[in-house]
C-alpha positions as CSV (number, residue, x, y, z in Angstrom):
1,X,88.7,-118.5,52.6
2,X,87.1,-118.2,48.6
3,X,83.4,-116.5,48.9
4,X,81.2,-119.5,47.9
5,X,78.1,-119.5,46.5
6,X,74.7,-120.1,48.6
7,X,73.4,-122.8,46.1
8,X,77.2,-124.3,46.0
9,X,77.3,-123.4,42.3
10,X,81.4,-122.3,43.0
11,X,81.2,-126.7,43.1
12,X,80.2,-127.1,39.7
13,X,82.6,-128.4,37.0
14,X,80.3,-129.0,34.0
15,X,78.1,-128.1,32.4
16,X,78.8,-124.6,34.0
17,X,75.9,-122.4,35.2
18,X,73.6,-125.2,36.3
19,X,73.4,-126.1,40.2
20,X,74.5,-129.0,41.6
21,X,71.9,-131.9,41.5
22,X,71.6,-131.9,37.7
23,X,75.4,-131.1,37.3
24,X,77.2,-134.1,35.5
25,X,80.3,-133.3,37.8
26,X,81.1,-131.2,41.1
27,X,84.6,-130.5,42.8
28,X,84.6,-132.8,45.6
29,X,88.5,-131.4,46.9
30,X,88.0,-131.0,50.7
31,X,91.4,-129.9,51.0
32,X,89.8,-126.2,51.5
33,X,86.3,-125.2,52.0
34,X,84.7,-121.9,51.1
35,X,83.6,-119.3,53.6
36,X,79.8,-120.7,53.6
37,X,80.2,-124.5,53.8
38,X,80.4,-126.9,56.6
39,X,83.0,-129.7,56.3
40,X,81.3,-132.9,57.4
41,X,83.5,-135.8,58.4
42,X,81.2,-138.5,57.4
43,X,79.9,-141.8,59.5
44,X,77.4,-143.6,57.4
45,X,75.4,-142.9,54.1
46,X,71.4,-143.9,54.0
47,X,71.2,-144.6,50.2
48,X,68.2,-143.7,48.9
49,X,66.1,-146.7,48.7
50,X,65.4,-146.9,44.8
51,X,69.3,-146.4,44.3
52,X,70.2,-148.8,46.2
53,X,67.7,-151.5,45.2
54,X,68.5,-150.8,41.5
55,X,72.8,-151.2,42.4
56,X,72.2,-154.2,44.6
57,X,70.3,-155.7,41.4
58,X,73.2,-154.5,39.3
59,X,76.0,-156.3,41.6
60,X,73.8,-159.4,41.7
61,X,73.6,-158.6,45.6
62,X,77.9,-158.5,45.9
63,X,78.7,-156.1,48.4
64,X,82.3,-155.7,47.0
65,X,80.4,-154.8,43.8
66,X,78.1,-152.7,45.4
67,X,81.3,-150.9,46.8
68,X,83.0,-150.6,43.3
69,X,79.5,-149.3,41.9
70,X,79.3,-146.9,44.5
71,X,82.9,-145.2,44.8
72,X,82.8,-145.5,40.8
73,X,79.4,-143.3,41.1
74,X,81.5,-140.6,43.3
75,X,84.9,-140.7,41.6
76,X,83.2,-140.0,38.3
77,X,80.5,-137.2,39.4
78,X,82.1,-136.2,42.9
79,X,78.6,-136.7,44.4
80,X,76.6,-139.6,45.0
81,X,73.6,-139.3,42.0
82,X,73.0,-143.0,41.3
83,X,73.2,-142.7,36.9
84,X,70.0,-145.0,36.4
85,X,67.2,-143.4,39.1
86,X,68.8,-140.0,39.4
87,X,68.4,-140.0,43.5
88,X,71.1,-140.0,46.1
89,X,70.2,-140.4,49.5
90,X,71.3,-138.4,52.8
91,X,74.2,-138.8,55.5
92,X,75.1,-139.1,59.2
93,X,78.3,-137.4,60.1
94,X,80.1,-134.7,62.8
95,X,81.1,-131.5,61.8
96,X,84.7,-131.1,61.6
97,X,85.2,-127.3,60.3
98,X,82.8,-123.9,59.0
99,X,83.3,-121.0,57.1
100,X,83.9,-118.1,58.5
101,X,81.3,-116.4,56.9
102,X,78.7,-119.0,58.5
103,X,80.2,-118.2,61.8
104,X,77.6,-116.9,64.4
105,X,74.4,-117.5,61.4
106,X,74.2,-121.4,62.4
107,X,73.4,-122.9,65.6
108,X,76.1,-125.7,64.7
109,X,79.4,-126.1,66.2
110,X,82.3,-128.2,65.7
111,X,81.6,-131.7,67.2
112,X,77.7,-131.7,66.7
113,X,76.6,-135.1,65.1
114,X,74.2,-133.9,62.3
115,X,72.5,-135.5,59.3
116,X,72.0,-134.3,56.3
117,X,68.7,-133.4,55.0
118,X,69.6,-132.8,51.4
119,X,70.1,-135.3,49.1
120,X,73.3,-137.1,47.9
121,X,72.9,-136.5,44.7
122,X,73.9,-132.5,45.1
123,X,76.3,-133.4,47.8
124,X,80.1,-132.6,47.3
125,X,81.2,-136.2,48.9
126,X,84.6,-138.0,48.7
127,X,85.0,-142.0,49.9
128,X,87.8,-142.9,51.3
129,X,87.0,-146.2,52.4
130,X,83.7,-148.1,52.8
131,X,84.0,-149.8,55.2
132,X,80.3,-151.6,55.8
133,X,77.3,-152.2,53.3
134,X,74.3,-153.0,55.6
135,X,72.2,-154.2,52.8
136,X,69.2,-154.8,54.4
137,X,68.4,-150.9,55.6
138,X,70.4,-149.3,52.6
139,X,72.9,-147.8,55.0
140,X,76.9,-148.2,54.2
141,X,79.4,-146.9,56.7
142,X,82.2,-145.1,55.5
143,X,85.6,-143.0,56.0
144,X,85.1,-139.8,54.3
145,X,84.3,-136.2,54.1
146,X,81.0,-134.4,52.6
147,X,80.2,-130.8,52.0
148,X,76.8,-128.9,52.8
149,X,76.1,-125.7,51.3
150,X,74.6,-123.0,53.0
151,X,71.6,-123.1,51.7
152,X,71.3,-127.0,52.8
153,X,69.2,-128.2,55.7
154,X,70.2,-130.3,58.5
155,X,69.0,-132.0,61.6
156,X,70.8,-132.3,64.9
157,X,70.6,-135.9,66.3
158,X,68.5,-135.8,69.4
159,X,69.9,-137.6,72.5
160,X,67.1,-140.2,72.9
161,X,66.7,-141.6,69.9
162,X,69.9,-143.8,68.5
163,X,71.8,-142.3,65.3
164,X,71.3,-145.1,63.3
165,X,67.8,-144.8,64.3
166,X,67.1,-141.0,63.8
167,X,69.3,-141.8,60.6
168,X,66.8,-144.1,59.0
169,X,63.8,-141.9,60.1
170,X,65.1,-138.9,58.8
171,X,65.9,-140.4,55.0
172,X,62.2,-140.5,54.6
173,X,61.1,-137.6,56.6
174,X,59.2,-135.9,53.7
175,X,56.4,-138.5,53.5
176,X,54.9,-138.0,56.7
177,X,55.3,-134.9,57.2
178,X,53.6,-134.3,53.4
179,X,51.0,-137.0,54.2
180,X,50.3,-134.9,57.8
181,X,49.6,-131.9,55.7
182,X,47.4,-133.4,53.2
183,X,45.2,-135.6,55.4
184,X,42.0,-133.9,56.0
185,X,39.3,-135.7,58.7
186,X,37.0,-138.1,56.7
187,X,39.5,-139.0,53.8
188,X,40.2,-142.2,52.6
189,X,43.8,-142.6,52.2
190,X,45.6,-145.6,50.2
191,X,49.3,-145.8,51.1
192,X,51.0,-148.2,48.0
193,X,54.2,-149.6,49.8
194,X,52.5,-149.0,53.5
195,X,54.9,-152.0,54.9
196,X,58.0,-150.2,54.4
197,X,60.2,-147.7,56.2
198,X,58.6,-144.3,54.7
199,X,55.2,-146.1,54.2
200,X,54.6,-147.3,57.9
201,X,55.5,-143.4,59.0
202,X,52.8,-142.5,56.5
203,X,50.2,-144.7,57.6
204,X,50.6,-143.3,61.2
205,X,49.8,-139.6,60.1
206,X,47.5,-140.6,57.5
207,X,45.7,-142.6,60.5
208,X,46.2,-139.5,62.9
209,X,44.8,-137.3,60.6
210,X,42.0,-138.7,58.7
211,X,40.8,-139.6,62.3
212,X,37.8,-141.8,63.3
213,X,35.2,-140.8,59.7
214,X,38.3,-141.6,57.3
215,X,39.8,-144.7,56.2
216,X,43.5,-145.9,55.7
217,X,44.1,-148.6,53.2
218,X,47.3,-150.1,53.5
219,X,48.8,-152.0,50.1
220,X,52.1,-154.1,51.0
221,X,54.4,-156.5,48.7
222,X,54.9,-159.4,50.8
223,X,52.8,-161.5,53.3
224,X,55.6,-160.7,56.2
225,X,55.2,-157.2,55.9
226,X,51.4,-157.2,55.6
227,X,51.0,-159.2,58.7
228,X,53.5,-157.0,60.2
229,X,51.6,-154.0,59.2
230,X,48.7,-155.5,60.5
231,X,50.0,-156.2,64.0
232,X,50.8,-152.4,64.1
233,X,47.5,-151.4,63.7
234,X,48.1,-148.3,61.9
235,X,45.5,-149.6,59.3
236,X,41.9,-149.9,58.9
237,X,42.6,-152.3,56.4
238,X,45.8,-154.3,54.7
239,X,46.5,-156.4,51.9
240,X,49.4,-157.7,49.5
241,X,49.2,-157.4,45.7
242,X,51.9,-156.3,43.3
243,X,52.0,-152.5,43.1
244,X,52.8,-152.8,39.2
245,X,49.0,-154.8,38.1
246,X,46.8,-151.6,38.3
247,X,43.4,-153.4,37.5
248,X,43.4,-156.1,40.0
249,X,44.4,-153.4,42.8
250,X,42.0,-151.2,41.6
251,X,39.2,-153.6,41.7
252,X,40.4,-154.3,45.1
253,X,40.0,-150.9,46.2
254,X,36.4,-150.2,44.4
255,X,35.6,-153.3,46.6
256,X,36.7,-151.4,49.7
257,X,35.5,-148.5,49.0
258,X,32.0,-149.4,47.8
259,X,33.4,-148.0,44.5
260,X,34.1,-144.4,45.5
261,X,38.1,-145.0,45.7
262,X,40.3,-143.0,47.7
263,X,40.4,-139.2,48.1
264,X,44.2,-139.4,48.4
265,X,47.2,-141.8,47.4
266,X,50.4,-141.6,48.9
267,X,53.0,-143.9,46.6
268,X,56.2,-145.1,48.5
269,X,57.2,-147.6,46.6
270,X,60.8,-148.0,45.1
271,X,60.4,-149.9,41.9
272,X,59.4,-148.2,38.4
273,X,55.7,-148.9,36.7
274,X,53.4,-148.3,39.9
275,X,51.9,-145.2,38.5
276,X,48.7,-146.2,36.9
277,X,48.0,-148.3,40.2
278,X,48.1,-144.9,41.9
279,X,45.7,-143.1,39.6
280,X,43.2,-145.7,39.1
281,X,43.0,-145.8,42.9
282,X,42.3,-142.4,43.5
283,X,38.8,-140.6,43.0
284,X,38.6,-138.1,40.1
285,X,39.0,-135.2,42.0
286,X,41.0,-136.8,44.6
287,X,44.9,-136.3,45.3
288,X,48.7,-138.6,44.2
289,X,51.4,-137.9,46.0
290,X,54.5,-139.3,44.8
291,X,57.0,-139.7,47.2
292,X,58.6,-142.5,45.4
293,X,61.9,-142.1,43.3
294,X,61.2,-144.7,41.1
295,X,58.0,-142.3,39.5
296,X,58.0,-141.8,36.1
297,X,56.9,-138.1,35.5
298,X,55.9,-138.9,31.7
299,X,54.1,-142.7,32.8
300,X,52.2,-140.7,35.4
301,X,50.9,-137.7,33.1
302,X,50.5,-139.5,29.8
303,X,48.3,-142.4,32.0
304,X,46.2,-140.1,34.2
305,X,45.2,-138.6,30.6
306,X,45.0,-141.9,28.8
307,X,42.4,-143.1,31.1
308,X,40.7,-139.4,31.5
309,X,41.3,-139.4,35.0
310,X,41.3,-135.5,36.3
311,X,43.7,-135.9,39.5
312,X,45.7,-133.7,40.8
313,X,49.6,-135.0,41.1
314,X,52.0,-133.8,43.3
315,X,55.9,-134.7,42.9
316,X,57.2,-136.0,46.1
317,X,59.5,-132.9,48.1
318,X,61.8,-134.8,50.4
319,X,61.4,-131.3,51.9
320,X,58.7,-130.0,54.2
321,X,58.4,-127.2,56.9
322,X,59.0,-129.0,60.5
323,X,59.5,-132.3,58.5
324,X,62.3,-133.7,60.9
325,X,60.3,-132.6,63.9
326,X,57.4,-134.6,62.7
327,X,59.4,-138.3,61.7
328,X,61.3,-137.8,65.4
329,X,58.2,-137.1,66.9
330,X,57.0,-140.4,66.0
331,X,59.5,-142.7,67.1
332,X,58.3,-140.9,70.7
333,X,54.7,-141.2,70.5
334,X,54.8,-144.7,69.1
335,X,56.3,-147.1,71.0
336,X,54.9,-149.8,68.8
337,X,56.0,-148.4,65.5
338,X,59.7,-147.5,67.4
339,X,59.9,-151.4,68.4
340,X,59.6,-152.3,64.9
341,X,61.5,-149.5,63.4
342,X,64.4,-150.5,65.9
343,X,64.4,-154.1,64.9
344,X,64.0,-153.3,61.0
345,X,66.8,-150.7,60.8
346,X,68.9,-149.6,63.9
């Protein structure tokens, strides 16, 4: 076997030197793998959810578009980097074959079911058929192969929680693990897009966390998802308003909070222009976090200093020490939130 690379840069085409998420092209050939990479026959790909809501738009909600959009994306980079938002997305699938020089370092074997915790968009992926779009929980089921680097994370899928179940909670595992380490007891926490799959996750930790003296604001789009949310009682309170009108959800929240606003922010939503909601929320000194894909780096910083507000702003890290642990961990201490998750995207 070739000696590979442990950031997979022996996979990038062009432009030469950089690694592979910002590559424009990587070498997808599965034919041969290199002594440090794991050959992945692949199952089904959890697209992330502002890549896929943005190619569902573009195919007008086809799913033989979405399919032509999608092998396009890989046949053209070798990866799955959606062009417009930059993201990927992560994948279940078994482990058919690893490198020799991985051999006795990982605690895989041949035959272990295993999802990817590194995103699609620096994956080595090749399509050879899709064979299922399920539109509704951004998952499309596929024949095909996917390569993870040696330096990529992983989770093994745990035998009491369903794949397609332990799939959809690990695409999003970042956010509560990040929210569970930012939470402090006493905090008011505002969760924009707290009715969907990474926001609910949230809401529990921030809830857990910011414990009986804090307060956990949940903002939803729709009226199904509020009263959904509501039911759930992972909230102290709940309300829908469009994430993208940062006044009236401001006002909202000075109204809340008796005008002290929210020591923290977590932002899950996966449309663009929800950044100023975010900041006008949050207290001066008080904390955004960013999980969302859709963020705008240059909306976020030249708005915070447009309307002189001094918070801090973190950029989402679909990565976090123990962050699989955490999201599985939920689905067994809520039975509640595992009903709901079970229905919405197993």
């Amino acid at each position: 076997m070739k000696k590979g690379n442990k950031y997979g840069l022996h996979r990038v085409i062009e432009p030469k030197g950089v690694l592979p998420q910002p590559a424009n092209r990587i070498d997808n050939n599965m034919d041969e793998i290199y002594d440090n990479e794991i050959l992945i026959d692949v199952q089904t790909l959890n697209i992330d959810s502002a890549s896929f809501t943005q190619i569902e738009e573009q195919a007008k909600g086809d799913k033989k578009k979405i399919a032509e959009i999608m092998m396009d994306i890989v046949a053209k980079q070798g990866k799955h980097r959606n062009p417009v938002t930059g993201s990927g997305g992560m994948l279940l699938g078994t482990v058919e074959k690893i490198g020799d020089a991985l051999v006795g370092k990982t605690d895989l074997k041949v035959g272990d079911k295993i999802a990817t915790l590194v995103s699609l968009s620096l994956t080595p992926l090749r399509i050879d058929k899709i064979k299922d779009i399920r539109a509704d929980i951004d998952q499309v089921d596929i024949d095909g192969k996917a390569i993870l680097f040696e330096s990529g994370i992983y989770a093994k899928i745990p035998s009491d929680i369903p794949e397609n179940l332990a799939l959809s909670v690990l695409d999003v595992a970042g956010a509560p693990a990040q929210t569970a380490k930012l939470v402090k007891p006493g905090d008011t926490v505002l969760i924009i897009g707290a009715g969907g799959k990474s926001g609910m996750l949230c809401c529990y930790e921030a809830k857990k966390h910011a414990g009986i003296t804090g307060k956990v604001i949940g903002l939803c789009h729709s009226e199904k998802s509020t009263k959904r949310l509501q039911e759930l009682g992972l909230c102290d309170y709940v309300f829908s308003a469009d994430a993208t009108q940062p006044v009236p959800v401001m006002e909202k929240i000075e109204e809340l909070t008796g005008g002290k606003m929210c020591d923290i922010t977590i932002n899950n939503v996966n449309i663009p222009d929800t950044e100023m909601t975010s900041i006008l929320c949050t207290k001066n000194d008080g904390l955004v976090y960013f999980f969302s894909m859709a963020t705008s780096f240059t909306k976020a910083a030249l708005g915070a200093e447009g309307v002189g507000s001094d918070v801090t702003m973190i950029v989402g890290n679909g990565y976090t020490k123990g962050h699989a642990e955490i999201a599985l961990q939920i689905m067994r201490e809520s039975e509640k939130l595992r009903k709901v998750f079970t229905e919405l995207y197993a």
